[in-house]
C-alpha atoms as an extended CHARMM CRD file, in Angstrom:
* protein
*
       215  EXT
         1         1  UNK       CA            187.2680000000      126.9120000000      206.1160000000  PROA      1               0.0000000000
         2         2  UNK       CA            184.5580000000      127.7470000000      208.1660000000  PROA      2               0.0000000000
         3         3  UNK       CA            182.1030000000      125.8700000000      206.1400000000  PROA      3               0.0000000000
         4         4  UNK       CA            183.9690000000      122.8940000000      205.9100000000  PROA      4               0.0000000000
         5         5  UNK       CA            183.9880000000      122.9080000000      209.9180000000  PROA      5               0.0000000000
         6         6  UNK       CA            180.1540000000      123.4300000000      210.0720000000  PROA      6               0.0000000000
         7         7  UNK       CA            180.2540000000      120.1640000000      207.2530000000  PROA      7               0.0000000000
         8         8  UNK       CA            182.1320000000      118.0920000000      209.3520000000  PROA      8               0.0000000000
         9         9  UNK       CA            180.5710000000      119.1850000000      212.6710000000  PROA      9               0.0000000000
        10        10  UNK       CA            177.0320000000      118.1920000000      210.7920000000  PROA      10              0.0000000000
        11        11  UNK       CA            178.7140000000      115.3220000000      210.1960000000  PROA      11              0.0000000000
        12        12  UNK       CA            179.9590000000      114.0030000000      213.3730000000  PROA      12              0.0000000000
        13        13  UNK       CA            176.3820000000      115.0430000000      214.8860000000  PROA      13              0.0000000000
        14        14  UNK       CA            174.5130000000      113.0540000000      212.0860000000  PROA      14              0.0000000000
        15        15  UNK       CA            176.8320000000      109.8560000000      213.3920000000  PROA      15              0.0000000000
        16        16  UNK       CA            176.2370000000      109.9060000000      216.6800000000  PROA      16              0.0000000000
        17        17  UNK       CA            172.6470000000      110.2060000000      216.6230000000  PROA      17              0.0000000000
        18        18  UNK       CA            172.6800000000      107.2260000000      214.4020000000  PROA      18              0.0000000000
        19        19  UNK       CA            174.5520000000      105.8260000000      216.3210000000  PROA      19              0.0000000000
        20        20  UNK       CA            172.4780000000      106.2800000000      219.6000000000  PROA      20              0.0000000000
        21        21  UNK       CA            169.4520000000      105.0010000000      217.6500000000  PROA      21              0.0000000000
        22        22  UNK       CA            171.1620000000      102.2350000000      216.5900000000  PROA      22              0.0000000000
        23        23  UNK       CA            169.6170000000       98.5560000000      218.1710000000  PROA      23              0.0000000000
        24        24  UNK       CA            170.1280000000       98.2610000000      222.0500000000  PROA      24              0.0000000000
        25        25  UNK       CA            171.6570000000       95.7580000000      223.3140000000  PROA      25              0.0000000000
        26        26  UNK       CA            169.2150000000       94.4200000000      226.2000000000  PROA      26              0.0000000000
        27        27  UNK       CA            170.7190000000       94.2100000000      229.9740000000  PROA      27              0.0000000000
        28        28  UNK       CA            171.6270000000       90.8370000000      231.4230000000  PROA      28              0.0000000000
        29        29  UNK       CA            168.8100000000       92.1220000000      234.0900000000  PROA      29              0.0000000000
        30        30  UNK       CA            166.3600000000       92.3530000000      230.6770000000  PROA      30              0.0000000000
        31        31  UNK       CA            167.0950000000       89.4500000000      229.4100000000  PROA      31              0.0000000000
        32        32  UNK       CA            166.7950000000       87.8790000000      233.1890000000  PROA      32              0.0000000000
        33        33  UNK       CA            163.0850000000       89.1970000000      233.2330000000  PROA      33              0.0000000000
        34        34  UNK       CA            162.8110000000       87.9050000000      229.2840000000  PROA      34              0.0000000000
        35        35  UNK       CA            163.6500000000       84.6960000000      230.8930000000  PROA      35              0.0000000000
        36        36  UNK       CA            161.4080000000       84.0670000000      233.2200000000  PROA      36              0.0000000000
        37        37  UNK       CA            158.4930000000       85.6480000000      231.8790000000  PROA      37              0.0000000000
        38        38  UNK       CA            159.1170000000       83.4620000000      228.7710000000  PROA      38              0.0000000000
        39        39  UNK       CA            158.8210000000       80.4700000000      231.3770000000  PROA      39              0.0000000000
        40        40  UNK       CA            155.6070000000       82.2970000000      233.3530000000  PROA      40              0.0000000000
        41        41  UNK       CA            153.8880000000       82.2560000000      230.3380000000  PROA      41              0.0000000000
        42        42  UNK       CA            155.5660000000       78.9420000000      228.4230000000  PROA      42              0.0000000000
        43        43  UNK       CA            156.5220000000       80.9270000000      225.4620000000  PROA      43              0.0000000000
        44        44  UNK       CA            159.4410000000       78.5330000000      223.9750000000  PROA      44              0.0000000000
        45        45  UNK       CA            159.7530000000       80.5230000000      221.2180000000  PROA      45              0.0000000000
        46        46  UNK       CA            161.0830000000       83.5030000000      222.9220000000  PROA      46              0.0000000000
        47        47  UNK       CA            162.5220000000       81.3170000000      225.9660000000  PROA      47              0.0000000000
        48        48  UNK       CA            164.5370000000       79.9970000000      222.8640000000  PROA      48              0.0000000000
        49        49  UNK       CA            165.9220000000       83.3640000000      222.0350000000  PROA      49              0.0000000000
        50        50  UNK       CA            167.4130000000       84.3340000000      225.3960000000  PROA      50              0.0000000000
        51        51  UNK       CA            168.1030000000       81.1380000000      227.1020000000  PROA      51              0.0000000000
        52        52  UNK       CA            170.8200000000       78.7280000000      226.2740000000  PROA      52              0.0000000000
        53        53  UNK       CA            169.7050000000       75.2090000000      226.5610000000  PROA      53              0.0000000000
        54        54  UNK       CA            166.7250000000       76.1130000000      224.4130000000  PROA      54              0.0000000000
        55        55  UNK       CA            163.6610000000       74.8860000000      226.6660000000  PROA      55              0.0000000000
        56        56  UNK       CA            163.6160000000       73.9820000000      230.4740000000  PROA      56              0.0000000000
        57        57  UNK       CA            161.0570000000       71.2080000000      231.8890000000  PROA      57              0.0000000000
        58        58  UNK       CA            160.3550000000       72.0510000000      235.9080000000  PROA      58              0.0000000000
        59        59  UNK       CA            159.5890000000       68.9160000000      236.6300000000  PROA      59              0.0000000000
        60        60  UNK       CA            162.2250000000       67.0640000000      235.1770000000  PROA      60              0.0000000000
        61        61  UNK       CA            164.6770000000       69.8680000000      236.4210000000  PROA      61              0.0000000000
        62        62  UNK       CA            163.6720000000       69.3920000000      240.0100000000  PROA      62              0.0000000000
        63        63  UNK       CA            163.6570000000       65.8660000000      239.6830000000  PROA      63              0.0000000000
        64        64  UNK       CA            167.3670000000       65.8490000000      238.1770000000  PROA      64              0.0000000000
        65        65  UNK       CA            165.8700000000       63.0600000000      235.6530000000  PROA      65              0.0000000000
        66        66  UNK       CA            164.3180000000       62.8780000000      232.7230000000  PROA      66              0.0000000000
        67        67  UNK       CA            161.5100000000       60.6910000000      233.6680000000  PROA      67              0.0000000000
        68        68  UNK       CA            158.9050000000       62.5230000000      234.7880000000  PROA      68              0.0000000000
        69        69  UNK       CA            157.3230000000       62.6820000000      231.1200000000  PROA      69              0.0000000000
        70        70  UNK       CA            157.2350000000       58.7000000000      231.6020000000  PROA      70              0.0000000000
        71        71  UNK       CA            153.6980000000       59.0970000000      233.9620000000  PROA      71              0.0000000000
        72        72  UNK       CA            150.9620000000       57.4310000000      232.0120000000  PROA      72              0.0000000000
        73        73  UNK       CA            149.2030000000       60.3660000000      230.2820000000  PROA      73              0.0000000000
        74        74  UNK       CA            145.9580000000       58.8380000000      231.3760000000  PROA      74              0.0000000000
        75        75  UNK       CA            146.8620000000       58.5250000000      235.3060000000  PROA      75              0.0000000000
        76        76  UNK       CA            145.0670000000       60.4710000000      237.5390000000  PROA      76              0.0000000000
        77        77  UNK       CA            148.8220000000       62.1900000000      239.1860000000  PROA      77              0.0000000000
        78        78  UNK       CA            149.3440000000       62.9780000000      235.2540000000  PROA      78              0.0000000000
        79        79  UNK       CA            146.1190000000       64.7450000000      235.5050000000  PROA      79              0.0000000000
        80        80  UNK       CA            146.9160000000       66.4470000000      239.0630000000  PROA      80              0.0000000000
        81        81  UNK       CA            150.7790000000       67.6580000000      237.7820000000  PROA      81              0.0000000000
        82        82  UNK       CA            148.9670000000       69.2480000000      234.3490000000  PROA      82              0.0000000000
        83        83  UNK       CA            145.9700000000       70.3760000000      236.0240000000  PROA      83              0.0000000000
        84        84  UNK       CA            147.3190000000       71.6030000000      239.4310000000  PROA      84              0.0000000000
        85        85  UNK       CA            150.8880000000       71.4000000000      239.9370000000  PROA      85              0.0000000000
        86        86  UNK       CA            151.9590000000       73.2820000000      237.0790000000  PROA      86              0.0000000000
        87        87  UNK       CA            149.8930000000       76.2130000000      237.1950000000  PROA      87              0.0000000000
        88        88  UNK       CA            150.7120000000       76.4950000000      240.5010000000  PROA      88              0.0000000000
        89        89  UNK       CA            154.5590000000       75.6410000000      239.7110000000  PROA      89              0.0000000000
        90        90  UNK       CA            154.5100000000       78.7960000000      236.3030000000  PROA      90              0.0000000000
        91        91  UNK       CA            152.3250000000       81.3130000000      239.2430000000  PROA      91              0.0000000000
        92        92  UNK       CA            155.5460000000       82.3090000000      240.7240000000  PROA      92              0.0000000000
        93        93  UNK       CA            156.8520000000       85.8300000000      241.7120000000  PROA      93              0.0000000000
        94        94  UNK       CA            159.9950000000       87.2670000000      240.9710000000  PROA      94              0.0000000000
        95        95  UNK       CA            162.4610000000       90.3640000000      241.5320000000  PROA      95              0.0000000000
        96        96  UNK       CA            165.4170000000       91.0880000000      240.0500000000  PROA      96              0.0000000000
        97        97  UNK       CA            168.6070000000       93.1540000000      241.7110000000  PROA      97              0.0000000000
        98        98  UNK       CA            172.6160000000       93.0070000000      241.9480000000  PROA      98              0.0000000000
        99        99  UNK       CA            173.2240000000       92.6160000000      238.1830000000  PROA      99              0.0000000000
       100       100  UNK       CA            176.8630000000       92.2720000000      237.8430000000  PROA      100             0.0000000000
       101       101  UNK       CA            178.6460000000       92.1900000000      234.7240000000  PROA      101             0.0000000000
       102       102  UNK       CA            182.3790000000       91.3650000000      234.4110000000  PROA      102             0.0000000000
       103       103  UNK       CA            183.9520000000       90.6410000000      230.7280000000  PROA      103             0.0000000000
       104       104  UNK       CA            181.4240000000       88.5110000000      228.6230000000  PROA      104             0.0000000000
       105       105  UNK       CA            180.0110000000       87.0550000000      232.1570000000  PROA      105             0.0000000000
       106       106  UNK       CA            177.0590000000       88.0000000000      234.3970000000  PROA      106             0.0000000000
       107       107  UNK       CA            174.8730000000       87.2530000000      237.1310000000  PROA      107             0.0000000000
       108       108  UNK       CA            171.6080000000       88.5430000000      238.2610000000  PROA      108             0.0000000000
       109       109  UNK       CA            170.1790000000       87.3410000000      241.4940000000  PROA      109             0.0000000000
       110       110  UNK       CA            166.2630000000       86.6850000000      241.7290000000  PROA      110             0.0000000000
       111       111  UNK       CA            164.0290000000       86.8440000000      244.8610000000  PROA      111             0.0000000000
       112       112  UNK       CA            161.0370000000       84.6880000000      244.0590000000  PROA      112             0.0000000000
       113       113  UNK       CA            157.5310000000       84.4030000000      246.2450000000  PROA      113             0.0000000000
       114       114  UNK       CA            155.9030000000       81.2340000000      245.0190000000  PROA      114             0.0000000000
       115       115  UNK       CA            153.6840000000       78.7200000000      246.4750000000  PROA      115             0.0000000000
       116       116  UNK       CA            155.2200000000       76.0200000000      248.6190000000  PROA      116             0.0000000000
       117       117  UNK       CA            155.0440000000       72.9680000000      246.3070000000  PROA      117             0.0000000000
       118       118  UNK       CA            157.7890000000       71.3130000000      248.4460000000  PROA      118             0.0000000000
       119       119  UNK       CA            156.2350000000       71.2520000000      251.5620000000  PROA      119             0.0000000000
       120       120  UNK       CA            152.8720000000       70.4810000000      249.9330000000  PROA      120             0.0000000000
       121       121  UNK       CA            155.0710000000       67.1420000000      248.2770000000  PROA      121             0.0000000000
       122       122  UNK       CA            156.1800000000       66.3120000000      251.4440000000  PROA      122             0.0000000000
       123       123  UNK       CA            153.2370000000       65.6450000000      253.1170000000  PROA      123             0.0000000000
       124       124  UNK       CA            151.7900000000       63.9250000000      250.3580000000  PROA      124             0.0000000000
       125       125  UNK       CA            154.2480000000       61.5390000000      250.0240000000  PROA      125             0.0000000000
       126       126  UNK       CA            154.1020000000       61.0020000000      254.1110000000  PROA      126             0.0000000000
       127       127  UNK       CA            150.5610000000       60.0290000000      253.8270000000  PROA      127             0.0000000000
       128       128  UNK       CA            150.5680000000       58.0050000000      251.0330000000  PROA      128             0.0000000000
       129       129  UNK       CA            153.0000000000       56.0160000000      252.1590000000  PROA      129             0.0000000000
       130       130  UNK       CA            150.9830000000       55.3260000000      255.5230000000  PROA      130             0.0000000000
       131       131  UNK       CA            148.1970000000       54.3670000000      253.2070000000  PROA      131             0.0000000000
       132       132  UNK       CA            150.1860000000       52.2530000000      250.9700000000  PROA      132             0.0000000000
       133       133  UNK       CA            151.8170000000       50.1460000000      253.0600000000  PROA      133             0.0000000000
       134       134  UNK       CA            148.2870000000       48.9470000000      254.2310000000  PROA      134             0.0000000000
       135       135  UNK       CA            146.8170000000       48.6770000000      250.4960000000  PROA      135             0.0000000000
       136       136  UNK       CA            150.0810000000       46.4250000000      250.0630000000  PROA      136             0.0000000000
       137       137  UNK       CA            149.1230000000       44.1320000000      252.0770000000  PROA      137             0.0000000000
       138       138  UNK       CA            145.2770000000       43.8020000000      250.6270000000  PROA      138             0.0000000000
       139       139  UNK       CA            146.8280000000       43.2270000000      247.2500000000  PROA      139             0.0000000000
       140       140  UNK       CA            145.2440000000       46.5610000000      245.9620000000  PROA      140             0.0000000000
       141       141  UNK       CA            146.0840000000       46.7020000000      242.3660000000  PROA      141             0.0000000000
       142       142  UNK       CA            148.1170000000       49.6310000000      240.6410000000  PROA      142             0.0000000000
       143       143  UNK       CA            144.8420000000       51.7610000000      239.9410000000  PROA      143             0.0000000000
       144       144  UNK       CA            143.4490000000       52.1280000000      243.2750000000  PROA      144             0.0000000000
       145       145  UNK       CA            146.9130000000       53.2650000000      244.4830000000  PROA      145             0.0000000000
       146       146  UNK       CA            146.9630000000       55.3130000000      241.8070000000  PROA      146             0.0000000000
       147       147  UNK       CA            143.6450000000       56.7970000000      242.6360000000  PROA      147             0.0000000000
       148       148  UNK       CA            144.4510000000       56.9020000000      246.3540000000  PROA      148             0.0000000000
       149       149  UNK       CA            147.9240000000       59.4720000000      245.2920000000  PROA      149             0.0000000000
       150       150  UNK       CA            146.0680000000       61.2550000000      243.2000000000  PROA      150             0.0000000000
       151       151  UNK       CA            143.2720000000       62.4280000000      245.8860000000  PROA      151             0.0000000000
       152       152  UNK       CA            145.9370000000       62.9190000000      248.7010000000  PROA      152             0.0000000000
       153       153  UNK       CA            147.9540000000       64.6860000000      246.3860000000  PROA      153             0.0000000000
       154       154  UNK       CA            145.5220000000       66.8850000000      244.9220000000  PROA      154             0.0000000000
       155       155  UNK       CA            143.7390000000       68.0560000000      248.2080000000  PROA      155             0.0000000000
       156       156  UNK       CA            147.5270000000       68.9860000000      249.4550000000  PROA      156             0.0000000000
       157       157  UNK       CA            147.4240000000       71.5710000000      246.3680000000  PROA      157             0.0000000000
       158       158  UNK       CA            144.2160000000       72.6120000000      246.7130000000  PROA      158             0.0000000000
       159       159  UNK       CA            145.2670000000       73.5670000000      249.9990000000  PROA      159             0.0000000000
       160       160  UNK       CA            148.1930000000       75.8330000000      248.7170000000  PROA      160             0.0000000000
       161       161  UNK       CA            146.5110000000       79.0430000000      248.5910000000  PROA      161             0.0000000000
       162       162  UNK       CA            149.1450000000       81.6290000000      249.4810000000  PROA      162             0.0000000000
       163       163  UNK       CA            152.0090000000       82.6510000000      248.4040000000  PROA      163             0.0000000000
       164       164  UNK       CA            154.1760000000       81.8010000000      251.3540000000  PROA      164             0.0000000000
       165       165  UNK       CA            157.6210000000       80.0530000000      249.8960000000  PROA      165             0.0000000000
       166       166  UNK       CA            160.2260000000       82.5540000000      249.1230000000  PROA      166             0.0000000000
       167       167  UNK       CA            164.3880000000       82.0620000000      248.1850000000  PROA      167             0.0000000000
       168       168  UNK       CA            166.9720000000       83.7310000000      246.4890000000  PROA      168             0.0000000000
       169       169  UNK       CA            169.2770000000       82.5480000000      244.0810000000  PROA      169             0.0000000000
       170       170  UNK       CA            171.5920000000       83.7920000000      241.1590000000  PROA      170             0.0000000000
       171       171  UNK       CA            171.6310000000       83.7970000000      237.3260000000  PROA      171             0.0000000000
       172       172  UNK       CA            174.2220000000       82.9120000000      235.3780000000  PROA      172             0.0000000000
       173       173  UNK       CA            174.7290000000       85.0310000000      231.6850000000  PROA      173             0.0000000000
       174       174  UNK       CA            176.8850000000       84.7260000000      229.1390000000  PROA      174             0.0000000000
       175       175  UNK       CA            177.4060000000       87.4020000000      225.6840000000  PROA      175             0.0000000000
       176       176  UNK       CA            177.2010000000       85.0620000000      222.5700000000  PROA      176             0.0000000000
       177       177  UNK       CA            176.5460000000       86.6170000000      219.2240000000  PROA      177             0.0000000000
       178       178  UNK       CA            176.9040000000       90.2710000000      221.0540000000  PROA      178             0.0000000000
       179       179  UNK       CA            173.2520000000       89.3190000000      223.0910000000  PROA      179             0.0000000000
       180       180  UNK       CA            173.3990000000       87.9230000000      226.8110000000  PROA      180             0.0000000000
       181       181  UNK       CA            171.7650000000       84.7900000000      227.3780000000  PROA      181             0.0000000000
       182       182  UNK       CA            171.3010000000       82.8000000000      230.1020000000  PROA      182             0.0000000000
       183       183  UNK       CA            173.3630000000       80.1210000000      230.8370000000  PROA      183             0.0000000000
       184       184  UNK       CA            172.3080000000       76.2780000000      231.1470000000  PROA      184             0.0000000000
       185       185  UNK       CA            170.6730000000       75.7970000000      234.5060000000  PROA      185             0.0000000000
       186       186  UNK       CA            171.8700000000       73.2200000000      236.7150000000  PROA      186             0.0000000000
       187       187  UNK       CA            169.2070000000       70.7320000000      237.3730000000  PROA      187             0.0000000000
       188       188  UNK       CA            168.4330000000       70.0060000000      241.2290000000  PROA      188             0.0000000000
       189       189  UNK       CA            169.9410000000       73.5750000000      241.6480000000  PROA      189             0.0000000000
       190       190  UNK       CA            169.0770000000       76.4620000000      244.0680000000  PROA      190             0.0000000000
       191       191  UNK       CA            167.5800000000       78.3730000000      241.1700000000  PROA      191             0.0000000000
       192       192  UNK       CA            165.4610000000       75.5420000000      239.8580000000  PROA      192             0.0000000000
       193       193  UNK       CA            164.2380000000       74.9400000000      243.6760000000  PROA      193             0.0000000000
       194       194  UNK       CA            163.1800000000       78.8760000000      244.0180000000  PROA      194             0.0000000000
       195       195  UNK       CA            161.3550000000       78.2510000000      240.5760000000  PROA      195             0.0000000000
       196       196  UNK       CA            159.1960000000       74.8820000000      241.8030000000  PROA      196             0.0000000000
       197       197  UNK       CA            158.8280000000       76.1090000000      245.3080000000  PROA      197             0.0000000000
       198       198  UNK       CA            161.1600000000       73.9220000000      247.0220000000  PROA      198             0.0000000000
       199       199  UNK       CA            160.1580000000       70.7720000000      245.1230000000  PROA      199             0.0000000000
       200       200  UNK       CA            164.2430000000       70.4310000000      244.6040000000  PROA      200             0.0000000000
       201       201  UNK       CA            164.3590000000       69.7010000000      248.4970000000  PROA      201             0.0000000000
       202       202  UNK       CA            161.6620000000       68.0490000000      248.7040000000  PROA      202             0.0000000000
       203       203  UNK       CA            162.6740000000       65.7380000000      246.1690000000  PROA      203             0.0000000000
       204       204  UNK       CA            165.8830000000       65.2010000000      248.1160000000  PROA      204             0.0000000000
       205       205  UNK       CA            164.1820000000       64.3530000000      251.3990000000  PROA      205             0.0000000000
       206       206  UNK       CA            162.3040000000       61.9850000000      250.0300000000  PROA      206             0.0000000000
       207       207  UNK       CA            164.4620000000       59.8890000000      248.3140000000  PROA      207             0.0000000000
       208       208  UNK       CA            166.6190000000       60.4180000000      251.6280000000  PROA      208             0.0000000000
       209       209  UNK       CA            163.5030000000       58.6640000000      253.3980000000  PROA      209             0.0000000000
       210       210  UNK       CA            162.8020000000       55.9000000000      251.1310000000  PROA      210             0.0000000000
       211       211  UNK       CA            166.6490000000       55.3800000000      251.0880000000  PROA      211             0.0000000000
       212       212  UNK       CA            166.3340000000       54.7360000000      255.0430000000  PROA      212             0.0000000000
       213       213  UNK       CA            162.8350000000       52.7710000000      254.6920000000  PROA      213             0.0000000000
       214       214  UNK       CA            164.2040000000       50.5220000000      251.8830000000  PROA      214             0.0000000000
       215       215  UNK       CA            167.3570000000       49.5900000000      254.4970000000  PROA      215             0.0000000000
């Protein structure tokens, strides 16, 4: 009897230690930080594995369109997004806190520090729209106000040198296929702003502006 006890003790011990090394199920706050390093470092094969829409364009995000792969590739803003914008856009900061989990459902709020792209928009599109409005009148053609936007709008990121833009905003997570993943981000959303640097509400002032110019 007392060897059948020690047998099924051995047993039950062997199980559980399987069991323990078993695959682990990563945290909706690890697959958060999978997320977004994914996007740091434009890995769409992993963002793939942990996020739900598959890929995510910043631009077009921010924009809530998707026509901001429309720019002529040889224009000189083309140039200034791929060159300037976006590395400054993927150089963002991030921490991660208040993971909450209820059912199949999660969030995870994230703190980014990024630089401010929004404010840097803003004033671009203020002068260049000084600037135009004169060029309009001298019948400039579509390249030199195409070169004019792309030197106003590239000195206003070369002038973004500090980290100074920070927000907070929540992650959404779902469990499909017994892994979290997150959920589709809304486009012209808080998190998407946090992730550009404001370029969300920039966006939105703008067309607020041109809305009141074009009346």
């Amino acid at each position: 009897m007392k060897k059948k006890l020690l047998v099924i003790t051995f047993i039950i011990t062997m199980l559980a230690a399987l069991n323990a090394c078993g695959p682990k199920i990563p945290t909706p706050t690890e697959t958060a930080d999978a997320f977004l390093t994914s996007i740091k470092t434009q890995d769409k094969e992993a963002l793939a594995t942990v996020y739900e829409a598959g890929d995510l364009d910043l631009l077009e995000a921010a924009a809530e369109s998707d026509e901001s792969g429309d720019t002529n590739e040889d224009s000189g803003l083309n140039k200034v997004y791929e060159e300037q914008m976006i590395p400054k856009m993927l150089d963002f900061d991030y921490e991660l806190s208040n993971e909450q989990i209820d059912g199949d459902k999660a969030t995870v709020d994230v703190k980014f520090t990024t630089y401010n792209i929004g404010d840097a928009s803003t004033a671009f599109f203020s002068d260049y729209m000084s600037q135009a409005l004169i060029l309009a009148f001298s019948d400039a053609s579509e390249e030199e106000l195409d070169s004019v936007a792309t030197t106003i709008l590239s000195g206003k990121l070369a002038d973004l040198t500090e980290k100074k833009f920070e927000k907070t905003a929540t992650l959404s997570l779902s469990m499909k296929d017994d892994k979290w993943m997150v959920d589709e981000i809304e486009t012209g959303g808080d998190l998407i702003d946090g992730l550009t640097g404001g370029l969300v509400t920039a966006f939105a002032n703008m067309e607020d502006a041109l809305s009141a110019w074009e009346e």
